[in-house]
C-alpha positions as CSV (number, residue, x, y, z in Angstrom):
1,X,164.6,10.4,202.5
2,X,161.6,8.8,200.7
3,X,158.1,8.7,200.1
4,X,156.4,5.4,201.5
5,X,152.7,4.0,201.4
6,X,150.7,1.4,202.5
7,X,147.2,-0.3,201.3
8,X,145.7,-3.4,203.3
9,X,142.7,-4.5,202.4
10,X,139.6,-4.6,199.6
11,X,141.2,-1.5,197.6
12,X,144.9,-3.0,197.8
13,X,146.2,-3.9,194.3
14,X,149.2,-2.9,191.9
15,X,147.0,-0.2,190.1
16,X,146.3,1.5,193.7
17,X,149.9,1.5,195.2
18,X,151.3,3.0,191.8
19,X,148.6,5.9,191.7
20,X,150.1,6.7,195.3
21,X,153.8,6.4,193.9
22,X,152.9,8.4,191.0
23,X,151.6,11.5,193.8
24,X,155.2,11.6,195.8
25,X,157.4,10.9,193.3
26,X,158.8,14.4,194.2
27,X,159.6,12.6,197.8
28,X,162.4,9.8,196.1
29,X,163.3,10.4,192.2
30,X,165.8,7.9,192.7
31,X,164.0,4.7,193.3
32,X,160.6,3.5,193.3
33,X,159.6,-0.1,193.8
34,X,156.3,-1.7,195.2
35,X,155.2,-5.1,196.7
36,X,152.6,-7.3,198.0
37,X,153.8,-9.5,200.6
38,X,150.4,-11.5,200.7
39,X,147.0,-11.1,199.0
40,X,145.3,-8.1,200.4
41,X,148.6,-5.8,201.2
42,X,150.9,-3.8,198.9
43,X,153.6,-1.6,200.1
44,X,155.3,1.0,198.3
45,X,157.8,3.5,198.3
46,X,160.2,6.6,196.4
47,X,163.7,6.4,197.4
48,X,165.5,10.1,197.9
49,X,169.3,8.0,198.1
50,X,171.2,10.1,200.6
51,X,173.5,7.2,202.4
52,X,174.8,4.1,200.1
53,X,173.5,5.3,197.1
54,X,173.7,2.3,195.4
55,X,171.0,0.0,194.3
56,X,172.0,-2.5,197.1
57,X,170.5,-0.3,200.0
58,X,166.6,0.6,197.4
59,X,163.7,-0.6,198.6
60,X,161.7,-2.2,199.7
61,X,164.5,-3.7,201.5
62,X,164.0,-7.3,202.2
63,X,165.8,-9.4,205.2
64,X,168.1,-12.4,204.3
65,X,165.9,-14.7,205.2
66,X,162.9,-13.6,203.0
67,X,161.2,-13.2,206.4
68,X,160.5,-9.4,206.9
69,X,161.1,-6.3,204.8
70,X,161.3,-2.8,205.6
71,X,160.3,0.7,203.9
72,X,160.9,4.1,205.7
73,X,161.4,7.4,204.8
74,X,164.3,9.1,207.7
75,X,168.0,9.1,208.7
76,X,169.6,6.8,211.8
77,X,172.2,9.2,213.1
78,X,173.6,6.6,215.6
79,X,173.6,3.6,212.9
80,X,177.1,3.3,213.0
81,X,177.2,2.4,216.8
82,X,173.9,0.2,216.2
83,X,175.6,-1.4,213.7
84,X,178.3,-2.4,215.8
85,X,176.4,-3.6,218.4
86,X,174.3,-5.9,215.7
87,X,178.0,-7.3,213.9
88,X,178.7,-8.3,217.4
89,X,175.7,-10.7,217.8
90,X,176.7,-12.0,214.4
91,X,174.6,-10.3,211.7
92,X,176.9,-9.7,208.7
93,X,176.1,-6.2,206.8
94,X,175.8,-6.5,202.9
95,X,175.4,-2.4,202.5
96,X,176.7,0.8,204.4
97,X,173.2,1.8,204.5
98,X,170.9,2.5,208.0
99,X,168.4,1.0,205.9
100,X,169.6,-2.5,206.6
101,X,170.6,-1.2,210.2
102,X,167.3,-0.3,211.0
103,X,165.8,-3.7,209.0
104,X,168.1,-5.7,211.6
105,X,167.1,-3.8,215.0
106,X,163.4,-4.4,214.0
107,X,163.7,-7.9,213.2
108,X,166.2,-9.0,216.2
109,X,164.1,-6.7,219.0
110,X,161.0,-6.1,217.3
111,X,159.2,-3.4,218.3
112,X,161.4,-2.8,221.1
113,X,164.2,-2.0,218.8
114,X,162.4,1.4,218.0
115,X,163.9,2.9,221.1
116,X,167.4,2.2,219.8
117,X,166.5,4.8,217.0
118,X,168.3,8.1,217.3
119,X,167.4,10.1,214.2
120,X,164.1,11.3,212.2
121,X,161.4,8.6,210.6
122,X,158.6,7.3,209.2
123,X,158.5,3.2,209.0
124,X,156.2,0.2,207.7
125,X,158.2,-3.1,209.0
126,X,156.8,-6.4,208.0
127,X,157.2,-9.7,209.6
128,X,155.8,-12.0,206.3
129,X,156.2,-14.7,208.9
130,X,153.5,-13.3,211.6
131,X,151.4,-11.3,209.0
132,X,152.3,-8.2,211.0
133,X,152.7,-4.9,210.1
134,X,154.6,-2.9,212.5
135,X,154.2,1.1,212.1
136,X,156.1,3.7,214.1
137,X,156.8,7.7,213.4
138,X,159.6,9.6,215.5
139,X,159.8,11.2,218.4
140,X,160.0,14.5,217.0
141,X,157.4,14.5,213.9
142,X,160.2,15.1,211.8
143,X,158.9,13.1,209.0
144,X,155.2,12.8,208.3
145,X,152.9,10.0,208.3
146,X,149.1,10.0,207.7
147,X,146.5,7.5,207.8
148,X,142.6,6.6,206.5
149,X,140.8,4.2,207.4
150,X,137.3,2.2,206.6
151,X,136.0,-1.5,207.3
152,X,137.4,-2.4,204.3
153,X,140.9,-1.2,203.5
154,X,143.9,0.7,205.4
155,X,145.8,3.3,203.7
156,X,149.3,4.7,205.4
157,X,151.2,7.6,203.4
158,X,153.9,10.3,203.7
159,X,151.8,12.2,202.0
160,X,147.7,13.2,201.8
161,X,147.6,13.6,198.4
162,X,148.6,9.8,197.7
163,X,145.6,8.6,199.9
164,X,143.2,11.5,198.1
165,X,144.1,9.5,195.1
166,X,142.3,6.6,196.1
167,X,140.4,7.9,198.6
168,X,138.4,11.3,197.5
169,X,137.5,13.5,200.9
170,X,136.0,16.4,201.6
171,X,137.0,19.1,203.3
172,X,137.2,19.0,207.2
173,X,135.4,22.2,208.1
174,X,136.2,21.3,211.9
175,X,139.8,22.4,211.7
176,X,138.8,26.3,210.4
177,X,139.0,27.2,214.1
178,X,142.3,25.8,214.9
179,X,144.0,26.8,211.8
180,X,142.7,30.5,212.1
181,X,144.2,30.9,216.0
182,X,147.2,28.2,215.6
183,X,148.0,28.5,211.9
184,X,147.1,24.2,211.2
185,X,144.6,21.3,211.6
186,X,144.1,20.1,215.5
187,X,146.9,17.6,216.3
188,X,146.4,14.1,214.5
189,X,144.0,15.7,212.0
190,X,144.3,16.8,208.4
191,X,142.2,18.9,206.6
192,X,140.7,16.0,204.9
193,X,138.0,14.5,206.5
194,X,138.8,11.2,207.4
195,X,142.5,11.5,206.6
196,X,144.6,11.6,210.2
197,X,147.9,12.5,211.0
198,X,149.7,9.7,212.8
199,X,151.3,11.1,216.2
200,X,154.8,11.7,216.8
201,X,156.6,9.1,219.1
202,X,154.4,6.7,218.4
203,X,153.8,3.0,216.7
204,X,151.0,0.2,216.0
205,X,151.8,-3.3,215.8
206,X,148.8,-4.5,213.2
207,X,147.7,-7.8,212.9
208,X,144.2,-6.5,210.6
209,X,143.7,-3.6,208.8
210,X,141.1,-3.4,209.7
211,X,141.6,-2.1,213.7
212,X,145.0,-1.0,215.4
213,X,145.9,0.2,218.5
214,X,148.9,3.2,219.3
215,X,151.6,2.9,221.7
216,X,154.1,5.4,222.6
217,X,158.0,4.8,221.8
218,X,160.1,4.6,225.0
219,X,161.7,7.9,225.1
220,X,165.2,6.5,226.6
221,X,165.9,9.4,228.4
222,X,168.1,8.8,231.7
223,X,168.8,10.9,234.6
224,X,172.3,12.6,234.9
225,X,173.7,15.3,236.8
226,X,172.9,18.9,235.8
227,X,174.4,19.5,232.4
228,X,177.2,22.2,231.8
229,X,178.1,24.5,229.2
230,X,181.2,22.6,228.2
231,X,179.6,19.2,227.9
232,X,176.5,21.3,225.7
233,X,179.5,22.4,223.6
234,X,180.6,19.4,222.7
235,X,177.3,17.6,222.5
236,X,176.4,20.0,219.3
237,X,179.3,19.9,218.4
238,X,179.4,16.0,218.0
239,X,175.7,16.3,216.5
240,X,177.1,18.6,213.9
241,X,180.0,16.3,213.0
242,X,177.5,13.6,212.5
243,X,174.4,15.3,210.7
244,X,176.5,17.1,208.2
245,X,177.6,13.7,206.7
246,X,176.3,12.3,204.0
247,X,177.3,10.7,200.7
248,X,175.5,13.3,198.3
249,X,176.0,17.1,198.9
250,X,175.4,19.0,201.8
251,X,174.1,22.8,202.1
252,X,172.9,24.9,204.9
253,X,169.9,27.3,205.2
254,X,171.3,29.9,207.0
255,X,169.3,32.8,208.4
256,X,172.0,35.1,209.5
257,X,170.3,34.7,213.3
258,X,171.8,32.5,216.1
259,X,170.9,29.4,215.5
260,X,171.9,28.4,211.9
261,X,175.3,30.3,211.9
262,X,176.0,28.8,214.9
263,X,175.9,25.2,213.4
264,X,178.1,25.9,211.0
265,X,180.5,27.5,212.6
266,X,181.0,24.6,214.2
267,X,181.0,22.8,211.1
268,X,183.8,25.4,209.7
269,X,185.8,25.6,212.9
270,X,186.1,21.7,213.0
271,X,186.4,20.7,209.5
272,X,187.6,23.7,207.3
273,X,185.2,22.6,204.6
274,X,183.2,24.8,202.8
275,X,179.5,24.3,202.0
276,X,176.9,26.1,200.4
277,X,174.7,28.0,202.2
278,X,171.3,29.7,201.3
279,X,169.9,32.6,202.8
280,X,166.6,34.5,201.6
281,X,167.1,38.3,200.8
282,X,164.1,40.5,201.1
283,X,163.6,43.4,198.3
284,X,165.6,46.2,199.2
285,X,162.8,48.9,200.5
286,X,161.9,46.9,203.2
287,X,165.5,45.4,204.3
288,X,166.4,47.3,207.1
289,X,164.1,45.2,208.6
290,X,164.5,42.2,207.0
291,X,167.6,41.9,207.3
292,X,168.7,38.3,207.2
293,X,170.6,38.2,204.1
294,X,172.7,41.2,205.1
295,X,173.3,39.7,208.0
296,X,174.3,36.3,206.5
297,X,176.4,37.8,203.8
298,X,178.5,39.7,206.3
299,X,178.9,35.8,208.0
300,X,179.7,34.5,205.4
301,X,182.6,36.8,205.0
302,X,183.9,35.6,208.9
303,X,183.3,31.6,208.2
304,X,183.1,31.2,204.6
305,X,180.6,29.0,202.6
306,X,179.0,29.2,198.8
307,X,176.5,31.8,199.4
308,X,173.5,32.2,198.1
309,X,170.8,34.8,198.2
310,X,167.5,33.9,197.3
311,X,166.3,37.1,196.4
312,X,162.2,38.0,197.2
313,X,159.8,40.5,195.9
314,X,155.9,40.5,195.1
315,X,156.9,40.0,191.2
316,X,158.9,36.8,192.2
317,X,155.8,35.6,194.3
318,X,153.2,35.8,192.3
319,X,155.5,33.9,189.6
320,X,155.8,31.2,191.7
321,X,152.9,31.0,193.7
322,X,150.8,28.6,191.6
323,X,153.8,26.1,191.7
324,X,154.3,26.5,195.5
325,X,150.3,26.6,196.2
326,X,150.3,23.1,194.2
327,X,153.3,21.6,195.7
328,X,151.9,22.0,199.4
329,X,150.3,18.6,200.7
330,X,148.4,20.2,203.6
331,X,148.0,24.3,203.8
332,X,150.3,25.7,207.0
333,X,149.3,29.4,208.0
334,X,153.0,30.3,207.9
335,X,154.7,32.2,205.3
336,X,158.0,31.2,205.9
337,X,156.6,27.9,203.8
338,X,157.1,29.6,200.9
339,X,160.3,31.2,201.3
340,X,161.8,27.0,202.4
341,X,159.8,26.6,198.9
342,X,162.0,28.8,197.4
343,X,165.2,28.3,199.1
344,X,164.8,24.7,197.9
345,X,164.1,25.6,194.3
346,X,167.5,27.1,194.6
347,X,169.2,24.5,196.4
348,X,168.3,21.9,194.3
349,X,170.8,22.7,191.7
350,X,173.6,21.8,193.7
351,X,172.4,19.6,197.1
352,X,170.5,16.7,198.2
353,X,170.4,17.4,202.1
354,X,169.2,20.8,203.6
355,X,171.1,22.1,207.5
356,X,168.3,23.3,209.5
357,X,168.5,25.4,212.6
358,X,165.2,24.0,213.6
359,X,164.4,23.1,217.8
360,X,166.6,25.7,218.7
361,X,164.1,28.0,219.9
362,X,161.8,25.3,221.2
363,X,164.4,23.8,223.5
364,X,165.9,27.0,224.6
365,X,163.5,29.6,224.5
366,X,164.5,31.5,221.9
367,X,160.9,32.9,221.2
368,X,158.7,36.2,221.9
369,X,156.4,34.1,223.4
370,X,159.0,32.6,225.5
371,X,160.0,36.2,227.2
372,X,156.5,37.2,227.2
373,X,155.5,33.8,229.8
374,X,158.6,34.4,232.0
375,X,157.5,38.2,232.7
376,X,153.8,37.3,233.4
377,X,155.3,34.5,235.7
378,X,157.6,37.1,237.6
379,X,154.7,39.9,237.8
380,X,151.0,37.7,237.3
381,X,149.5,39.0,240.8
382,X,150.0,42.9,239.6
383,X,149.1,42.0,235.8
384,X,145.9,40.3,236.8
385,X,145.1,43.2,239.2
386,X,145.5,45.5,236.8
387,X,144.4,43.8,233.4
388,X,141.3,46.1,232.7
389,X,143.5,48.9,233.3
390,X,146.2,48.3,230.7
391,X,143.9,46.9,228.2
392,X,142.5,50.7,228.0
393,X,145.4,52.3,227.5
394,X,146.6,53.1,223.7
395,X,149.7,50.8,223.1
396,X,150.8,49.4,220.4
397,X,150.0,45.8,219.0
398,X,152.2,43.7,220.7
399,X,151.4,45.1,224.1
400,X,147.9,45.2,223.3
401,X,147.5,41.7,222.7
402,X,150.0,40.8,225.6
403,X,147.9,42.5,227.8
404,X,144.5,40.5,226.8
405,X,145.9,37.3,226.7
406,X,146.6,37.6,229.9
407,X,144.7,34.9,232.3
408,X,145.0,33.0,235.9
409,X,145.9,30.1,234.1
410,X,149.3,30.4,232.8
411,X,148.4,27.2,230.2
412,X,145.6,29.5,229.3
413,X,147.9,32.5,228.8
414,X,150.7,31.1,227.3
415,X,148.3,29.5,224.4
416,X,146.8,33.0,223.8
417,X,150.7,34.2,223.8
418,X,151.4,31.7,220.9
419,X,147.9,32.4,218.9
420,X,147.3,34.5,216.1
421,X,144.3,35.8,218.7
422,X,143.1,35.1,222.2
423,X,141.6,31.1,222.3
424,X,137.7,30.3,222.2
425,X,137.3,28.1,225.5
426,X,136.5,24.6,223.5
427,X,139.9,25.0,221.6
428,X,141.6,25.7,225.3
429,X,140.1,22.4,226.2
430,X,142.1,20.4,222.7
431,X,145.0,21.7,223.9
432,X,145.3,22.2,227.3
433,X,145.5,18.2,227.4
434,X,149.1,18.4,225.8
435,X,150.7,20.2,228.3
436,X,153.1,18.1,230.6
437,X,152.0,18.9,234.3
438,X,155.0,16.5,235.1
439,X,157.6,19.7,234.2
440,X,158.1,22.6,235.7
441,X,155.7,25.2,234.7
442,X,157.9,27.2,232.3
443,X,159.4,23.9,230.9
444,X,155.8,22.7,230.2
445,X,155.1,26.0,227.8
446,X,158.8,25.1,225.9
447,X,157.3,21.4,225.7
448,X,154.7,22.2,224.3
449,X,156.2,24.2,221.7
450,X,158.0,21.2,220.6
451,X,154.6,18.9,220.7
452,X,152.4,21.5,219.3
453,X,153.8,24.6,217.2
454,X,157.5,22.2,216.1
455,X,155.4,19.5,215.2
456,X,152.5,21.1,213.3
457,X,154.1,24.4,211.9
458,X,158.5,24.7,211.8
459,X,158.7,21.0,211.0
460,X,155.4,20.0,208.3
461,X,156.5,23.3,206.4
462,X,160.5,22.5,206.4
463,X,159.2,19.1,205.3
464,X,157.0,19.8,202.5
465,X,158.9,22.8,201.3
466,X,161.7,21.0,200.4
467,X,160.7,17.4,199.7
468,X,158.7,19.2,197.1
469,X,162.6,20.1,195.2
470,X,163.7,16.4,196.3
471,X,165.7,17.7,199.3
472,X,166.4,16.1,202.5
473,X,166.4,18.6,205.5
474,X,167.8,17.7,208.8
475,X,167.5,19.4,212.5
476,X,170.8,19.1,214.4
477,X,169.0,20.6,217.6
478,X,166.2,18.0,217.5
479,X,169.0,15.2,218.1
480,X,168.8,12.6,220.5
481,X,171.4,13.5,222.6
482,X,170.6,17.4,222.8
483,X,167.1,16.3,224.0
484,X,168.3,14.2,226.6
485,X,170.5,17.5,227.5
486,X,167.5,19.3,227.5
487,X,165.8,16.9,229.9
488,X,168.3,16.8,232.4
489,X,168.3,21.2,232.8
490,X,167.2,21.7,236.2
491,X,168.1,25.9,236.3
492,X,165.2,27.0,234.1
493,X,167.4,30.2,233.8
494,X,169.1,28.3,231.3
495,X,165.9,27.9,229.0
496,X,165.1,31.8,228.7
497,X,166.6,33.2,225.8
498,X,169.0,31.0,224.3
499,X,172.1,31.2,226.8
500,X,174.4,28.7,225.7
501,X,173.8,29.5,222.4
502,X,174.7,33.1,222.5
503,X,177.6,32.2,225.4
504,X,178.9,29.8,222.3
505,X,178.7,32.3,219.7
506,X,180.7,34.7,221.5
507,X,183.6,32.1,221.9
508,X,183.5,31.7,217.8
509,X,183.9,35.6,217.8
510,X,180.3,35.8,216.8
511,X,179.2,38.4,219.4
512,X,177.8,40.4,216.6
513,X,174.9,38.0,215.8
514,X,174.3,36.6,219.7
515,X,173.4,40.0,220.4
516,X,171.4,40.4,217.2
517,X,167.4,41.1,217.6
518,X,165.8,38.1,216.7
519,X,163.7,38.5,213.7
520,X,160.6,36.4,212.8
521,X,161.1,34.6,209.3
522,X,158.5,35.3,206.7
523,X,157.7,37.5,204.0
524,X,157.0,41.1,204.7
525,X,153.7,40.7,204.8
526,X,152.5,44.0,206.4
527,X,154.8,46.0,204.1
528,X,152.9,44.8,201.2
529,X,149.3,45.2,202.3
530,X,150.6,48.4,203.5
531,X,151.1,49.8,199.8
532,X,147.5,49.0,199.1
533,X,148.4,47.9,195.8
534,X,148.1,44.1,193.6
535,X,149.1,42.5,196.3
536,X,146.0,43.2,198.5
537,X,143.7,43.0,196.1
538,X,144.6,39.8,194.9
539,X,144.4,38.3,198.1
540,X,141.2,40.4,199.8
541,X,139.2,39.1,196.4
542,X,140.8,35.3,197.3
543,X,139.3,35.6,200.4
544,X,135.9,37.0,200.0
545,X,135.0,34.5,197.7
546,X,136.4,31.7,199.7
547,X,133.3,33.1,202.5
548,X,131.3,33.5,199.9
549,X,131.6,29.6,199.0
550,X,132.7,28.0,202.4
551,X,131.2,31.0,204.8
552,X,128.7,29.2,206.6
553,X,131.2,26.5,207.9
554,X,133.7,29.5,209.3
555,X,133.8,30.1,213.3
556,X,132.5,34.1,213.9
557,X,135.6,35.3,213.8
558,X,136.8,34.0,211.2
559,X,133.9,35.3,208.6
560,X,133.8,38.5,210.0
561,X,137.4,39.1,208.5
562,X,136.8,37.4,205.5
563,X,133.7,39.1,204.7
564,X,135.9,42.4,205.3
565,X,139.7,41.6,204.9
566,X,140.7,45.1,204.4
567,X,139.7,45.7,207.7
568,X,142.3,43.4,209.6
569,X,145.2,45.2,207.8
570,X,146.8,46.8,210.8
571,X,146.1,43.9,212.9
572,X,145.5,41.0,211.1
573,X,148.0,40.8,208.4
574,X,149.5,37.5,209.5
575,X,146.0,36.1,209.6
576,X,144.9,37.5,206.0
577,X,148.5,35.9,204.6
578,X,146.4,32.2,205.9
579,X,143.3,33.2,205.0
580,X,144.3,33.6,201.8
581,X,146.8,30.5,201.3
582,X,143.7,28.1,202.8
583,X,141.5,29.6,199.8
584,X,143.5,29.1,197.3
585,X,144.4,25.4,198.6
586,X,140.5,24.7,199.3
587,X,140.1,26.4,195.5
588,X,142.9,24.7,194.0
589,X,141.4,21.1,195.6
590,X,137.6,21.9,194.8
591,X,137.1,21.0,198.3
């Protein structure tokens, strides 16, 4: 897991590339090197060393031949087997690194070779010989990439802040309205103008840096005959088997819900090896209904690991919250950044790679959302008949917004289902283009989750929150093989509510947390402003001056609340909780 960068052009020299070092170093303590493989390009990177740890394997990594070099920041799950495939053409291996493996795919198949790639990534490939520079991010988005660009110079980064080095930018005021309905910037934008975010399964084959052109990665995905719930139980558990290694510690963030315990319990059952796990532990007023790290503390007890609680109150997040609020690359309206923040501060001591139960409930339907789009697909003639109607009647917030976001279009619908309120028209039109129209209509909305909400939100925050404490983080359900599973599910009954999952819990005598309410993970936001206290002043006074200074530039909605936060308590607490983070990261900036 690295940091790497990229500068091609008028602005590209050794002072440049080593400012954008210096601004990720966080990303790879281990390593840092930089080079220029001809006038007018330097390349850098920081090495996190997670497989072959050894200085063989640091980069940039340079083929035998002095011909190409690579630099990338991921994991190859399936290097072993590519490996294998490449010794048997008569490539001989000097490490036990997928660094090399991934070097040697890209030079022998070019850009073809990406489709070989089963795991997470973010690569610069050069071909010294061609004067080509070959670009690619994963299917996924599990690692970040970003990109500016002018008629003089290219810059590529993991991170915005390394181009913001070099680059100064002002704020993007266009992406207010998508971050206050869907929590981030529009997909492929930052909120940096002129800073982009390079989209997921795709690469660029540049010859000039000064234009480029995307194509998408071949997804691979064959046909097969409907998948069963044996061969799903031993997909994950082969994906386990394979993600948990490593040749530096290992931990797990483990929630105490379905999805993480489920992982390793798998890992347990197989392997009877103990790891440590970390779970976050709410203050105790509020726990009965956060109750995550009761619930993993009792798991711990049936399949034991290292636990530890990461225990949360507003005394502990206040004293933290400068660090966090500088750590964070781009702001994601999502509390549950902080709490990876923290879990990482923790984890740090005594891991270099993170479990994640990640893609779980993007594949399988393991959302509110999710429920709420299968019922308004099974009753839509009766809801839309009778929408005025149950919009006047008194019911409580959930079924108040469920019952305006209702709308003929079930794209439509299921976007207002997933928003923090119903959509303005021009934002429908952004993202009505991602849906898949090829899927059936309830696969689309789960697609779209993992395009959209996996990419922008679960992913970017797991990401940053970690790499922050120098910590790897990996998504077992995002692998290769459980996606082609996924594609190949013709009974949509299978995607609604996590079946298998639960099904496979119960086997592992783990009834107890398949039948467990799923609980949203995040601080308890509405408990705080509740007690009218510190914590709501602090954060209505962030907000009113952020309208104050950056007003103007905020869609309606958005300045009404800010002008009045205290009025969006009941209703808007998730909302105020972004408001404020934005602020203080636009603040923080002087954007």
């Amino acid at each position: 897991m690295c940091g790497i960068h990229l500068i091609w052009g008028k602005g590209a020299n050794e002072q440049a590339i080593n400012s954008m070092l210096e601004h990720s170093m966080h990303r790879g303590p281990d390593q840092h090197g930089s080079f220029s493989p001809w006038p007018g390009l330097w390349i850098g990177v920081n090495r996190l060393k997670v497989l072959h740890t050894g200085s063989e394997a640091d980069q940039p990594f340079m083929a035998p031949d002095g011909n190409s070099l690579l630099i990338w920041n991921g994991e190859l799950y399936n290097y072993q087997q590519i490996r294998n495939l490449l010794i048997q053409m008569g490539i001989a291996f000097v490490t036990q690194s997928d660094t090399e493996v991934v070097l040697h795919v890209l030079r022998v198949f070019g850009a073809k070779g990406l489709e070989k790639l089963h795991g997470m990534f973010a690569l610069i490939f050069v071909d010294l010989a061609e004067k080509s520079v070959l670009v690619a991010r994963d299917r996924n988005g599990e690692k970040p990439i970003y990109y500016a660009q002018n008629p003089d110079t290219l810059f590529i980064s993991s991170e915005c802040s390394s181009i913001q080095s070099l680059k100064s930018s002002a704020i993007d005021a266009r992406q207010y309205e998508s971050y206050f309905y869907l929590r981030a910037p529009l997909l492929g934008n930052t909120f940096y103008k002129g800073i982009h975010e390079w989209k997921p399964e795709r690469f660029s084959k540049i010859l000039s840096h000064s234009a480029f052109h995307w194509e998408n990665i071949p997804n691979g995905y064959k046909r097969s005959s409907e998948p069963t719930f044996d061969i799903f139980k031993k997909t994950l558990t082969d994906i386990v088997i394979n993600q948990f290694h490593a040749d530096v510690p290992v931990g797990v963030q483990l929630s105490g819900g379905a999805d993480s315990s489920l992982l390793y319990a798998l890992w347990y059952k197989k392997t009877g090896t103990i790891l440590p796990s970390y779970t976050i532990q709410i203050e105790h007023s509020y726990r009965k209904k956060y109750a995550d790290g009761d619930s993993a503390t009792h798991f711990a007890k049936q399949f034991p690991s290292k636990h530890n609680l990461i225990e949360i109150d507003q005394r502990i997040f206040w004293e933290s919250w400068d660090e966090y609020l500088k750590s964070i690359d781009q702001p994601i309206g999502d509390s549950a950044g902080f709490l990876n923040w923290m879990i990482g501060k923790e984890a740090k001591q005594s891991v270099k790679v993170l479990i994640s139960g990640a893609g779980a409930d993007e594949l399988w339907g393991g959302y509110q959302r999710h429920k709420a789009f299968h019922f308004y697909q099974k009753h839509k003639g009766i809801l839309l008949r009778f929408q005025g109607l149950l919009e006047e009647f008194p019911l409580g917030r959930r079924y108040q917004k469920f019952a305006s976001a209702i709308s003929a279009d079930p794209r439509k619908t299921f976007l207002n289902f997933s928003a923090l309120g119903n959509i303005p028209d021009d934002l429908i039109e952004d993202y009505d283009r991602i849906f898949n129209r090829t899927l059936p209509e309830y696969s689309q909305m789960l697609d779209f989750d993992r395009q959209v909400y996996l990419v922008q939100d679960v992913l970017k925050i797991q990401d940053n929150s970690l790499m922050a404490h120098s910590i790897e983080c990996r998504s077992p359900y995002l692998d290769a093989s459980m996606l082609q599973l996924w594609r190949n599910v013709k009974n949509e009954e299978l995607l609604k509510g996590k079946p298998w999952i639960r099904q496979l819990l119960k086997e592992l005598d783990l009834a107890w947390i398949a039948e467990r309410r799923k609980m949203g993970f995040g601080l308890p936001l509405q408990e705080w402003f509740s007690e009218q206290g510190e914590f709501s002043k602090r954060v209505f006074s962030s907000i009113q001056s952020f309208e104050k200074t950056h007003g103007e530039q905020f869609p309606e909605k958005m300045r009404s609340l800010a002008a009045k936060p205290e009025l969006g308590v009941k209703h808007h607490f998730l909302t105020l909780y972004n408001l404020f983070l934005l602020a203080e990261w636009v603040k923080l900036h002087k954007l």
